[in-house]
OpenMM code with the backbone's topology and positions (N, CA, C; nanometers):
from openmm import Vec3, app, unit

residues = "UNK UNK UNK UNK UNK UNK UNK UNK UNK UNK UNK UNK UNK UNK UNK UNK UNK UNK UNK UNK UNK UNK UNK UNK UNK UNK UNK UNK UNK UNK UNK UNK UNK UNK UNK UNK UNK UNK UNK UNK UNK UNK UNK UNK UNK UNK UNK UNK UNK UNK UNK UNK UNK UNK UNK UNK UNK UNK UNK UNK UNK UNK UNK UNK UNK UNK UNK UNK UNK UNK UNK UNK UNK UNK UNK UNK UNK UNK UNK UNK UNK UNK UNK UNK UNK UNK UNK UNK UNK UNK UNK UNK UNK UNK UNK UNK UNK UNK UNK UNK UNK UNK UNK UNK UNK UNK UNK UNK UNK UNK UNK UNK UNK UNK UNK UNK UNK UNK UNK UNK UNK UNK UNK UNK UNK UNK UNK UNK UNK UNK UNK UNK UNK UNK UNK UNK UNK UNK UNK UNK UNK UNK UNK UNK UNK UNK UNK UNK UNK UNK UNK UNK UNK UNK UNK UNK UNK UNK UNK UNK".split()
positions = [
    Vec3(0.0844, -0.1176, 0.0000),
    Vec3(0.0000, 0.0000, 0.0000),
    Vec3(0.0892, 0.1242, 0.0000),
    Vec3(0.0900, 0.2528, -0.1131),
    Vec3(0.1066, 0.3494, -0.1076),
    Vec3(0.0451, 0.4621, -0.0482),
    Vec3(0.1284, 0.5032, 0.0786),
    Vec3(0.0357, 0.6423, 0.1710),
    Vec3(0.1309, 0.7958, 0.1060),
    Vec3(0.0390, 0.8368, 0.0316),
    Vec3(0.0962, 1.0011, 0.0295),
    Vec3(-0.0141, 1.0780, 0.1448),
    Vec3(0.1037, 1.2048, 0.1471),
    Vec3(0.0438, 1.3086, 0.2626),
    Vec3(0.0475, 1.4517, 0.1795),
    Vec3(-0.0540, 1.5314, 0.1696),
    Vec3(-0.0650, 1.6192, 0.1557),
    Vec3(-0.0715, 1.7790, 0.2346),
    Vec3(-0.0510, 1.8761, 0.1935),
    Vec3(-0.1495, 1.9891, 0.2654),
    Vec3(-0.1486, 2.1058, 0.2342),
    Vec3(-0.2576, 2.1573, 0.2786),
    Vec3(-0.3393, 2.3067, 0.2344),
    Vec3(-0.3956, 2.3998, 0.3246),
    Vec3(-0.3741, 2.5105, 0.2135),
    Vec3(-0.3931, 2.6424, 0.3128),
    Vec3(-0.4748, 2.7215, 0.2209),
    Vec3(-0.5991, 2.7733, 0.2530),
    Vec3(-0.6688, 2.8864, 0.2151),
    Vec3(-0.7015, 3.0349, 0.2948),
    Vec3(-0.7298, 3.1198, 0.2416),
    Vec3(-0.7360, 3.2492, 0.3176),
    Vec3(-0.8714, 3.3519, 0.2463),
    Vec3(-0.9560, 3.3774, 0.3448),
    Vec3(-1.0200, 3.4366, 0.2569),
    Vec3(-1.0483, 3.5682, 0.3361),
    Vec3(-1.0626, 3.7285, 0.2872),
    Vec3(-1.1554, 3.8450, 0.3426),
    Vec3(-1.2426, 3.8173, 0.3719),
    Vec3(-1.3444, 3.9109, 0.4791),
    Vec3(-1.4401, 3.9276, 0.4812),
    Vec3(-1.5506, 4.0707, 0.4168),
    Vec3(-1.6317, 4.0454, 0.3736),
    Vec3(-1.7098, 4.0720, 0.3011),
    Vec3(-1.8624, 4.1465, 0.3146),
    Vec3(-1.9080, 4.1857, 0.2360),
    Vec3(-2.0728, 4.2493, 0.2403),
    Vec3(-2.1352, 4.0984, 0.2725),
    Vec3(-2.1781, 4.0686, 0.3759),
    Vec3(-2.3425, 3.9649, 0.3529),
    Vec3(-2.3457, 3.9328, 0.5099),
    Vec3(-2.4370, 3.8456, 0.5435),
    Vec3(-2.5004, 3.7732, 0.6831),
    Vec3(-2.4611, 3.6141, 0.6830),
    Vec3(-2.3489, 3.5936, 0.6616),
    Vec3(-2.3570, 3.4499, 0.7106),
    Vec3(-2.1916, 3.3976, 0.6187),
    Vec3(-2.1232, 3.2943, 0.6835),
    Vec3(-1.9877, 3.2339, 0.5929),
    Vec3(-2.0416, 3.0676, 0.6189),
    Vec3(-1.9631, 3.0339, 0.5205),
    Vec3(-1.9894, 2.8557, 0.4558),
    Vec3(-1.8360, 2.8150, 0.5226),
    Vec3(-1.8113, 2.7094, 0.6111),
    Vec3(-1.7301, 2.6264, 0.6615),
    Vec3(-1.7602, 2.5260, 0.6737),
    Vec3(-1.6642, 2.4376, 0.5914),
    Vec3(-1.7132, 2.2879, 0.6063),
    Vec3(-1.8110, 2.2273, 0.5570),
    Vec3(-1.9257, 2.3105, 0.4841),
    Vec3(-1.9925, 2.3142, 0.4399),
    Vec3(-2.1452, 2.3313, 0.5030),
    Vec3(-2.0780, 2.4330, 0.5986),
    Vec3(-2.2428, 2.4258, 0.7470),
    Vec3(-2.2629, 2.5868, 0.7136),
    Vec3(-2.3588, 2.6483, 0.6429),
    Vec3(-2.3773, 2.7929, 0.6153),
    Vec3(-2.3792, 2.8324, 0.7989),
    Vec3(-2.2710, 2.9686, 0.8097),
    Vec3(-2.2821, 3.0185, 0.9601),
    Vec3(-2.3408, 3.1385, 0.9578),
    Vec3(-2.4298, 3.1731, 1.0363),
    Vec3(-2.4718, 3.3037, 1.0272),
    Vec3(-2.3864, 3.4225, 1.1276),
    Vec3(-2.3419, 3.4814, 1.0717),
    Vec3(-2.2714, 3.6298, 1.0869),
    Vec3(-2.2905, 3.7384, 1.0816),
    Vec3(-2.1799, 3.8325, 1.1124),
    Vec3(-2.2047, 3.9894, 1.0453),
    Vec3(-2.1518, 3.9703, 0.9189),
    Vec3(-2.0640, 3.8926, 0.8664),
    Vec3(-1.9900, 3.9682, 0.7176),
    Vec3(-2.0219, 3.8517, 0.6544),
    Vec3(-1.9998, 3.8139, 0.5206),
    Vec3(-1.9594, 3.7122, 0.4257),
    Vec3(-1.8463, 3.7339, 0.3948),
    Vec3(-1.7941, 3.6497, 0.2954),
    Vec3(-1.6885, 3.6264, 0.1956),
    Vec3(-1.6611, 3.6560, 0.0998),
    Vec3(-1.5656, 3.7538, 0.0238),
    Vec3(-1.5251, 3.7762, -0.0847),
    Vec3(-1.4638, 3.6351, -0.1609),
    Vec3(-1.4832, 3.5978, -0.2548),
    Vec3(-1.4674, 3.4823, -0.2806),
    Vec3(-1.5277, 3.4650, -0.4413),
    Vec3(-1.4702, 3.3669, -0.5309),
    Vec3(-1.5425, 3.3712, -0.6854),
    Vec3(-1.6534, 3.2078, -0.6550),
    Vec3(-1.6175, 3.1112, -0.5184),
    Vec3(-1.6651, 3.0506, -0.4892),
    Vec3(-1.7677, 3.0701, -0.3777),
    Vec3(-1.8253, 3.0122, -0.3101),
    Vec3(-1.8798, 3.0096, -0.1693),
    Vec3(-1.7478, 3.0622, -0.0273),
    Vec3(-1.6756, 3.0686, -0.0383),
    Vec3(-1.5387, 3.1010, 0.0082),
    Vec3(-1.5033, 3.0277, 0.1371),
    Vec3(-1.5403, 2.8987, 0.0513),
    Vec3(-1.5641, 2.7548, 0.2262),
    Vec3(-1.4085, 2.7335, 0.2473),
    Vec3(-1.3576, 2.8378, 0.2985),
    Vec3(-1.1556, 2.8022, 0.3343),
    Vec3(-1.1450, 2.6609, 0.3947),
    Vec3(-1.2266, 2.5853, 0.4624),
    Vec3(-1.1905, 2.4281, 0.5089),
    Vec3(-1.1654, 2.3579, 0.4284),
    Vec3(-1.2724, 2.4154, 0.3211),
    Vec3(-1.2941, 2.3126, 0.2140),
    Vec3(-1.1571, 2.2681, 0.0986),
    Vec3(-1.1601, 2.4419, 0.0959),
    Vec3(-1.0553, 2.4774, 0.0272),
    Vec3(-0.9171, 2.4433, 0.0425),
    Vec3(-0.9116, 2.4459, 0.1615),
    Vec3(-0.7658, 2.3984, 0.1903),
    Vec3(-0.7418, 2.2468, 0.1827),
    Vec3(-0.8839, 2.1889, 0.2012),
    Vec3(-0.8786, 2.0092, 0.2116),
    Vec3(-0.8144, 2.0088, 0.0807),
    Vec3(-0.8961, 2.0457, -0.0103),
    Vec3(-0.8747, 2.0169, -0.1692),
    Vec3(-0.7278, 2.0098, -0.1961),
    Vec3(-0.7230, 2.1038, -0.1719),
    Vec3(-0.5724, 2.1490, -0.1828),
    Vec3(-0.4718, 2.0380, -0.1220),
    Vec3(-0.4998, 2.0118, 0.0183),
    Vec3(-0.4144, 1.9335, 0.0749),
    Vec3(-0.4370, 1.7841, 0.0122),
    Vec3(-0.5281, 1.7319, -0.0442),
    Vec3(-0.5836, 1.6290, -0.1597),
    Vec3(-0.4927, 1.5964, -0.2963),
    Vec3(-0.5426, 1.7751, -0.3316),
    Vec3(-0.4568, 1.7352, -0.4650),
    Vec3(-0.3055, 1.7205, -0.4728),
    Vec3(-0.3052, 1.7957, -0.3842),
    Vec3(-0.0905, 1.8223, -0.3034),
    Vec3(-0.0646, 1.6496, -0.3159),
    Vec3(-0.1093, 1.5602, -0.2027),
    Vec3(-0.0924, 1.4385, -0.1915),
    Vec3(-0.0708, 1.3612, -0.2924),
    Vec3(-0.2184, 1.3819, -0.3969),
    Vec3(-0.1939, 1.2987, -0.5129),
    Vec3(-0.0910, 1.3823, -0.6129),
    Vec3(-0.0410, 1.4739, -0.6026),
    Vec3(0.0707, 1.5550, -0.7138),
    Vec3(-0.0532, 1.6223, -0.8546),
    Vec3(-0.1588, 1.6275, -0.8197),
    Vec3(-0.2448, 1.7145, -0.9036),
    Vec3(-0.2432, 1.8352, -0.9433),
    Vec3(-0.1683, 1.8790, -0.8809),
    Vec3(-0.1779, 2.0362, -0.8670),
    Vec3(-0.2551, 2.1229, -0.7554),
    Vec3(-0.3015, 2.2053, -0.8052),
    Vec3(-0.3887, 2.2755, -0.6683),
    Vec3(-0.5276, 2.3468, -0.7163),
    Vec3(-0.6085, 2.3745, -0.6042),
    Vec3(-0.7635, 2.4257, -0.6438),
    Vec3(-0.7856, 2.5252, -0.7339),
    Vec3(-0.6336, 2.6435, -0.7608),
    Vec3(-0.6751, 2.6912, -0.8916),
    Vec3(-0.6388, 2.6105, -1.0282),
    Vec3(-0.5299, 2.5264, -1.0240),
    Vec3(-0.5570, 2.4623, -1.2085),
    Vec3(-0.6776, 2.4584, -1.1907),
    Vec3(-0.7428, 2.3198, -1.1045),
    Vec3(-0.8624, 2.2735, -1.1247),
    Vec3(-0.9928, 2.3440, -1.1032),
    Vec3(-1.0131, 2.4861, -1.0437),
    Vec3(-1.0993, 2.5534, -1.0877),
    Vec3(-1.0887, 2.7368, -1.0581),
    Vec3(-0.9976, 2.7287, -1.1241),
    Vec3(-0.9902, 2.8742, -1.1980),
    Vec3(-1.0847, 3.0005, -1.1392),
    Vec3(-1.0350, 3.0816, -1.1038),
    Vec3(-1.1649, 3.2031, -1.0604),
    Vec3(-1.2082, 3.2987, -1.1612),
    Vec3(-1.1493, 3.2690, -1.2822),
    Vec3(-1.1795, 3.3064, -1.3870),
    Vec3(-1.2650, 3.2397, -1.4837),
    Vec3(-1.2998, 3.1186, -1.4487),
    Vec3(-1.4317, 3.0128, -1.5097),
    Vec3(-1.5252, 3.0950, -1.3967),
    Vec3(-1.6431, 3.1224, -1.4831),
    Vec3(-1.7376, 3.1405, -1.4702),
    Vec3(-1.8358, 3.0178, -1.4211),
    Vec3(-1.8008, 2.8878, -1.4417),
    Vec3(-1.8638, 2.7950, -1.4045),
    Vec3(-1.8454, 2.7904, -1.3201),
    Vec3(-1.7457, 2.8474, -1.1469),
    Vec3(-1.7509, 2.8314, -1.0752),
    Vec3(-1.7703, 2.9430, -0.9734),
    Vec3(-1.8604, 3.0378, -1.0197),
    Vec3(-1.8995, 3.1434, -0.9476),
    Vec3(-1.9974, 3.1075, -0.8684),
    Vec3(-2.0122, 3.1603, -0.7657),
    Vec3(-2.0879, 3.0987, -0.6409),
    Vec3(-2.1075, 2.9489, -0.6288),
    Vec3(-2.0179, 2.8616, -0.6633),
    Vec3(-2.0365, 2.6829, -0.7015),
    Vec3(-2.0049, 2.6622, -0.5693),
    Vec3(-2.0645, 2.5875, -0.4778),
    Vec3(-2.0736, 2.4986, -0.3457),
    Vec3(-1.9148, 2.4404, -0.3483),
    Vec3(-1.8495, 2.5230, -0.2790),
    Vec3(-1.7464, 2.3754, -0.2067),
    Vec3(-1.7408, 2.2211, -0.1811),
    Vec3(-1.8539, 2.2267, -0.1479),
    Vec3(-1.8616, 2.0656, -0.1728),
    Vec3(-1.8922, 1.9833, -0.2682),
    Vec3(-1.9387, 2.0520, -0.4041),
    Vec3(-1.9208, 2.0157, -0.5467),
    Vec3(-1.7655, 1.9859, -0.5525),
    Vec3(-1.6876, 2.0973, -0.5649),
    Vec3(-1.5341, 2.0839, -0.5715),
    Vec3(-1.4494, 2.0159, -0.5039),
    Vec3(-1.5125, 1.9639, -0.4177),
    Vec3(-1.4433, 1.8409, -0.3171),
    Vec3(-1.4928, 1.7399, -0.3693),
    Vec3(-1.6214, 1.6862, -0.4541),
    Vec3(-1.6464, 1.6094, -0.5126),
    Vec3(-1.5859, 1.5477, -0.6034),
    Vec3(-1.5349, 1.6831, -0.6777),
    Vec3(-1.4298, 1.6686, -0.7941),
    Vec3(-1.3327, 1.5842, -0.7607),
    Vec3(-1.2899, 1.6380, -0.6793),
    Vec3(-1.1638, 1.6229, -0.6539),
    Vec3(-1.1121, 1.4877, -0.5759),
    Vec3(-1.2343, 1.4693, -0.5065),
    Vec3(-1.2762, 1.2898, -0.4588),
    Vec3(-1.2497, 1.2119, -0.6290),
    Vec3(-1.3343, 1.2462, -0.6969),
    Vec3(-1.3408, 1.1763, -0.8351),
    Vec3(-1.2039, 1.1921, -0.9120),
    Vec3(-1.1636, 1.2733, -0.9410),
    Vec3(-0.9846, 1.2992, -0.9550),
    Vec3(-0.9228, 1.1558, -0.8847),
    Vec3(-0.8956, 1.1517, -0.7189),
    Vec3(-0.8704, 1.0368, -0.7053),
    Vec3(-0.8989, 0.9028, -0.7110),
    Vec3(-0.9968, 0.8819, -0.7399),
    Vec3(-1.0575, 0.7778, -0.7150),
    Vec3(-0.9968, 0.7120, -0.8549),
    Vec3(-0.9905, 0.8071, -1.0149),
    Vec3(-0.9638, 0.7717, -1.1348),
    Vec3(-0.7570, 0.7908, -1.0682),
    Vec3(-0.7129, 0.8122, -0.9824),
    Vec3(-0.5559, 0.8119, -1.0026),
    Vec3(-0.5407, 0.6705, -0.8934),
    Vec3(-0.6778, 0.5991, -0.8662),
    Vec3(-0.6145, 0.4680, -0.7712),
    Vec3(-0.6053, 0.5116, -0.5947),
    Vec3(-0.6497, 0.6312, -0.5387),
    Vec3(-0.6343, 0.6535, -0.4228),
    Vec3(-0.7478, 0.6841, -0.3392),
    Vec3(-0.7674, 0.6698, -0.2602),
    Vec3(-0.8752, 0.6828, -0.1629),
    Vec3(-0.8462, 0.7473, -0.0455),
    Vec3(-0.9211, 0.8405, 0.0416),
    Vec3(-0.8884, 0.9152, 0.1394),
    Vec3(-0.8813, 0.8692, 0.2468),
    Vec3(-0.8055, 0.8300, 0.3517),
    Vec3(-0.7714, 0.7876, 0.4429),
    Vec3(-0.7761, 0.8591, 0.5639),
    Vec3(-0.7604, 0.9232, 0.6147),
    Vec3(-0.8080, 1.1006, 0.7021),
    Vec3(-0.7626, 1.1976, 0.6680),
    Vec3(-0.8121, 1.3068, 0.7104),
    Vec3(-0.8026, 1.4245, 0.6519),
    Vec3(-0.8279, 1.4880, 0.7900),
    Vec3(-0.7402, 1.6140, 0.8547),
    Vec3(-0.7391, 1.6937, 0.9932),
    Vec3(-0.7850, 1.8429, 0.9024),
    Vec3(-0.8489, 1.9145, 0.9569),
    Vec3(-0.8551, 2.0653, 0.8794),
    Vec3(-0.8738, 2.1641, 1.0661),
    Vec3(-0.7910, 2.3028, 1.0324),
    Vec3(-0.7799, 2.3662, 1.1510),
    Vec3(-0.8198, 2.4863, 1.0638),
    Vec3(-0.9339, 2.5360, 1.1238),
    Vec3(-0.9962, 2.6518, 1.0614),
    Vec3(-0.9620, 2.7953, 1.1630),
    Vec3(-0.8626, 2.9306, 1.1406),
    Vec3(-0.8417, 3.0175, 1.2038),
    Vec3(-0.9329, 3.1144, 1.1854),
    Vec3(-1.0054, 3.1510, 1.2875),
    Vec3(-1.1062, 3.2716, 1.2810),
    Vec3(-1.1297, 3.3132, 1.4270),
    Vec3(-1.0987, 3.4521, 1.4666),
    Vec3(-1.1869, 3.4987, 1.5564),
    Vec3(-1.3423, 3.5108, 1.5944),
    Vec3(-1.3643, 3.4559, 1.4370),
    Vec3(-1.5201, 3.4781, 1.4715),
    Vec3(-1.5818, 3.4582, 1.3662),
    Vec3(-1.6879, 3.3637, 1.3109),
    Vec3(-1.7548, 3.3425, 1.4035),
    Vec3(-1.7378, 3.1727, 1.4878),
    Vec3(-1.8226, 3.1615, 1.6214),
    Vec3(-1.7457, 3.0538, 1.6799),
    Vec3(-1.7732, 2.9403, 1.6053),
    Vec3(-1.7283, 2.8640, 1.5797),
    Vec3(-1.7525, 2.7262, 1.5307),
    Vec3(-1.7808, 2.6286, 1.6037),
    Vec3(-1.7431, 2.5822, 1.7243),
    Vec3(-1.7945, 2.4784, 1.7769),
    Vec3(-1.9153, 2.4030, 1.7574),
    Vec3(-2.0215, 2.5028, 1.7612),
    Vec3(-2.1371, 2.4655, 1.7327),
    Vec3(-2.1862, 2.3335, 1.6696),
    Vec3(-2.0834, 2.4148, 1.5419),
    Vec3(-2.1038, 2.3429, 1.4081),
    Vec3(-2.0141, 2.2255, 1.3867),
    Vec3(-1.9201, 2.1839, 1.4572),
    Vec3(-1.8231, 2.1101, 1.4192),
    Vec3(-1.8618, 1.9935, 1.3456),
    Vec3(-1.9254, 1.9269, 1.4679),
    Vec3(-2.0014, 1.7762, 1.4296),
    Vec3(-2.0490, 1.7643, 1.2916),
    Vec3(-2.1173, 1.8789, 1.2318),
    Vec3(-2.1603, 1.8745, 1.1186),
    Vec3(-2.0770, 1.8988, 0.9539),
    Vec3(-2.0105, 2.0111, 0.9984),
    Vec3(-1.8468, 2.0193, 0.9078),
    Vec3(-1.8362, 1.8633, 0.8778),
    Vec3(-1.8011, 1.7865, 0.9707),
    Vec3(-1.7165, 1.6781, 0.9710),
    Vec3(-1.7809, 1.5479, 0.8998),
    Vec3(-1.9147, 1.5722, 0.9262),
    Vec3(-1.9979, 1.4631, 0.8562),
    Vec3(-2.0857, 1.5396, 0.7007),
    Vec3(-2.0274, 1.6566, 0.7176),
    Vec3(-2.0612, 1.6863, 0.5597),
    Vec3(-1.9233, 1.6769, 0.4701),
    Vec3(-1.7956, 1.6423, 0.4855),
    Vec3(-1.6567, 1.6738, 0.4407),
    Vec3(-1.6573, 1.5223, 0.4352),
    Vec3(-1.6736, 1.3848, 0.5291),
    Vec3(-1.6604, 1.2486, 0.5693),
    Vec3(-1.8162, 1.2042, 0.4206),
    Vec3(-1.9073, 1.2462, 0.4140),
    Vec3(-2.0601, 1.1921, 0.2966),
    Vec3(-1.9392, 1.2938, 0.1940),
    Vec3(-1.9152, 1.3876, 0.1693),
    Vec3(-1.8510, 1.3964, 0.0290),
    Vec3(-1.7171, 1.2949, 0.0032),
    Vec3(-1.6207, 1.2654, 0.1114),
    Vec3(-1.5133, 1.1935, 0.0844),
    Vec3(-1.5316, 1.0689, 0.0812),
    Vec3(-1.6461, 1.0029, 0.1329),
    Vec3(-1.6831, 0.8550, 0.1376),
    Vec3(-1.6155, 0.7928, 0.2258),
    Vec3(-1.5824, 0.8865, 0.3497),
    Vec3(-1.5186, 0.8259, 0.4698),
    Vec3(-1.6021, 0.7955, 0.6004),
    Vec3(-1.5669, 0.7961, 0.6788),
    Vec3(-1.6579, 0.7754, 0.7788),
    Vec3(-1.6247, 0.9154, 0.8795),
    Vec3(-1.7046, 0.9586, 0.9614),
    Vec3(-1.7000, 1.1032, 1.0118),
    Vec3(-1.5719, 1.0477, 1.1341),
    Vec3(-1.5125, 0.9362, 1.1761),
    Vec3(-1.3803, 0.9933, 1.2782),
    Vec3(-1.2576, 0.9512, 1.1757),
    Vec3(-1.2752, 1.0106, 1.0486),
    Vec3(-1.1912, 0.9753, 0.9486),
    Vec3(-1.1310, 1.1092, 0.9438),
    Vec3(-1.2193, 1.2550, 0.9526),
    Vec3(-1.2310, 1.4055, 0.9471),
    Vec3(-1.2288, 1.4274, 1.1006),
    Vec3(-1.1307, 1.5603, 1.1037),
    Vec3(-1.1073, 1.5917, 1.2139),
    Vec3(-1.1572, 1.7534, 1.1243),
    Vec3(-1.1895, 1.8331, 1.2534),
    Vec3(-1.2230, 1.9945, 1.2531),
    Vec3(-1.1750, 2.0698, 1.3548),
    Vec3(-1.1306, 2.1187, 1.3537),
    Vec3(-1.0484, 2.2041, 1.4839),
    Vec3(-1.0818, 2.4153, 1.4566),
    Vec3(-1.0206, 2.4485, 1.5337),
    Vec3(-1.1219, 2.5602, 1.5320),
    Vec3(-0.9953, 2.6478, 1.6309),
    Vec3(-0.9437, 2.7647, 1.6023),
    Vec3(-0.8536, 2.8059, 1.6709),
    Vec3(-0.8597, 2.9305, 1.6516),
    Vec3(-0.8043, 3.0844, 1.7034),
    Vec3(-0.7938, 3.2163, 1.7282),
    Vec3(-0.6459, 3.2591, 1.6942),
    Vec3(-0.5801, 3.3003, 1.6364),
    Vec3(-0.5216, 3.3920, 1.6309),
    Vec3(-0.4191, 3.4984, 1.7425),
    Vec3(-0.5331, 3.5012, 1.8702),
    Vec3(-0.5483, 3.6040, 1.9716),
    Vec3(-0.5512, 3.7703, 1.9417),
    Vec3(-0.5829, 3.8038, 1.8465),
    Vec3(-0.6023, 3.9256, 1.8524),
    Vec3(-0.4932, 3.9474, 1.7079),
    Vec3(-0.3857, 3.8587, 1.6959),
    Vec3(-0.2750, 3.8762, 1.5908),
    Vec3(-0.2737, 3.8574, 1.4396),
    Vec3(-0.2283, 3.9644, 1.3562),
    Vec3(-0.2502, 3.9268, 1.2149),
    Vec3(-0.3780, 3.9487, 1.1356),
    Vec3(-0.4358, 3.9051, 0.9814),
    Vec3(-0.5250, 3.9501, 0.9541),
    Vec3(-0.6551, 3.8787, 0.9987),
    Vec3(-0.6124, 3.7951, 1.0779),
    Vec3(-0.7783, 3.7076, 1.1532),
    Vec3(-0.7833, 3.7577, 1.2793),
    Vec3(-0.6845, 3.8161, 1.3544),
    Vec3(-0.7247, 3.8892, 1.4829),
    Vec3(-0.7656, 3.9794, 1.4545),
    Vec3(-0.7420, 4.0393, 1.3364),
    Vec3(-0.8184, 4.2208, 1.3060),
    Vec3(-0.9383, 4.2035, 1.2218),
    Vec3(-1.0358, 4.0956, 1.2319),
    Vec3(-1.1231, 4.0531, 1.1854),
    Vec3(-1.1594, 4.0734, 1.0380),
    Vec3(-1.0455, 4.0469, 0.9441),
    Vec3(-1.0252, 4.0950, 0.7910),
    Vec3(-1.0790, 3.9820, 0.7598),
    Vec3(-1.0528, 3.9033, 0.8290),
    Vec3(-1.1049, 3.7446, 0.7181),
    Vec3(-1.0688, 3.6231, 0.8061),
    Vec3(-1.0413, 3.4877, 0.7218),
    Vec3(-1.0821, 3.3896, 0.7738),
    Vec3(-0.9573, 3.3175, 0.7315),
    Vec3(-0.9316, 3.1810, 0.7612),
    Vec3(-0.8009, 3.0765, 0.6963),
    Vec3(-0.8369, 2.9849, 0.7741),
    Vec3(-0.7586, 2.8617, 0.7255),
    Vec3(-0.8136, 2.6864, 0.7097),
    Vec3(-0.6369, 2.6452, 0.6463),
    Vec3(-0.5847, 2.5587, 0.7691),
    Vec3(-0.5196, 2.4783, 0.7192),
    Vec3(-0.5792, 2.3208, 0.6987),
    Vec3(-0.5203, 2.2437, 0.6177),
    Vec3(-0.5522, 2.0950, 0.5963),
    Vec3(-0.4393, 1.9820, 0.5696),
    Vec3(-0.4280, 1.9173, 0.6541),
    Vec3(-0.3232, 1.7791, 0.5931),
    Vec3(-0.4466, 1.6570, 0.5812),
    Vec3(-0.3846, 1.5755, 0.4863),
    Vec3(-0.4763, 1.4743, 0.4102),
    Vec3(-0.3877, 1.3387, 0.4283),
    Vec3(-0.4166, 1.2761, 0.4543),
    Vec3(-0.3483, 1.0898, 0.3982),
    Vec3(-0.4341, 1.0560, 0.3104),
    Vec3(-0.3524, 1.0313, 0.1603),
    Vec3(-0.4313, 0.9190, 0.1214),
    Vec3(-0.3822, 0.7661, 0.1061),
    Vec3(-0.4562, 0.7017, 0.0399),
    Vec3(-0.3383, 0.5456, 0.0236),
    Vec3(-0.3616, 0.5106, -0.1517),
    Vec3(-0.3246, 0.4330, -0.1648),
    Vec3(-0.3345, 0.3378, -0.3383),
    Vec3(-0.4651, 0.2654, -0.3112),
    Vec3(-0.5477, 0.2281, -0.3779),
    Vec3(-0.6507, 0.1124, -0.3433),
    Vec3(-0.5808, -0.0224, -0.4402),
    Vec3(-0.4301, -0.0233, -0.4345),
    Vec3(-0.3943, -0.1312, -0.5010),
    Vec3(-0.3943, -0.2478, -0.3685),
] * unit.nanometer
topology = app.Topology()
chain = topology.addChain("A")
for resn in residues:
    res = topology.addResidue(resn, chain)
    for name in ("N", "CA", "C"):
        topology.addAtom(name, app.Element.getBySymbol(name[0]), res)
């Protein structure tokens, strides 16, 4: 069995609207996301840490913010993809940890659900996905409440 390890990092502003997408659990807020997607940084960074693993490249080859096909497109479409990407290179996801940095808004709430919406798109089982949730303390552009970031490391294996 072949195990590659991947990982990813997304960053996104915050924005005009009432609510941000993590993990794929809409949160209700003061701001939204500037973003050509839903601006789901967990998501984003999984992908990333996905395609890193398998040597694919990263979430912009595969979807461009300049395709129009992916303007406001669900994160979890694009994790779909990108499930299907591996699945045609022989690999399957094995766990995946994602640490989402934001002062706000809190996540806990939501964790449980992140994890079993990221675990039904990857075809894993939910203690396959880890979600973690951390502050900044006041430092940088997530302590000055500019925006949001999501790191991700991934295992996958060969299904040989």
């Amino acid at each position: 069995m072949k195990i590659r390890i991947g990982h990813g990092f997304d960053v996104h502003r915050f924005g005009p609207g009432d609510a941000v997408v993590i993990g794929g659990v809409r949160i209700k807020h003061d701001a939204g996301i500037l973003a050509h997607s839903d601006g789901d940084v967990a998501i984003h960074a999984l992908c990333d840490a996905l395609l890193g693993a398998s040597a694919l490249g990263d979430i912009g080859k595969h979807f461009p913010d300049s395709d129009p096909a992916y303007a406001d497109a669900a994160s979890t479409t694009l994790l779909a993809h990108v499930r299907a990407l591996l699945d045609r290179q022989g690999y399957r996801v094995s766990n995946a940890d994602i640490t989402v940095v934001a002062e706000a808004p809190r996540l806990a709430p939501h964790i449980a659900s992140m994890r079993a919406n990221i675990a039904d798109v990857l075809g894993v089982s939910a203690d396959a996905v880890s979600v973690k949730a951390t502050t900044t303390e006041g430092l940088g552009l997530v302590g000055r409440r500019e925006g949001l970031a999501a790191h991700a490391v991934a295992v996958i294996e060969s299904c040989d």
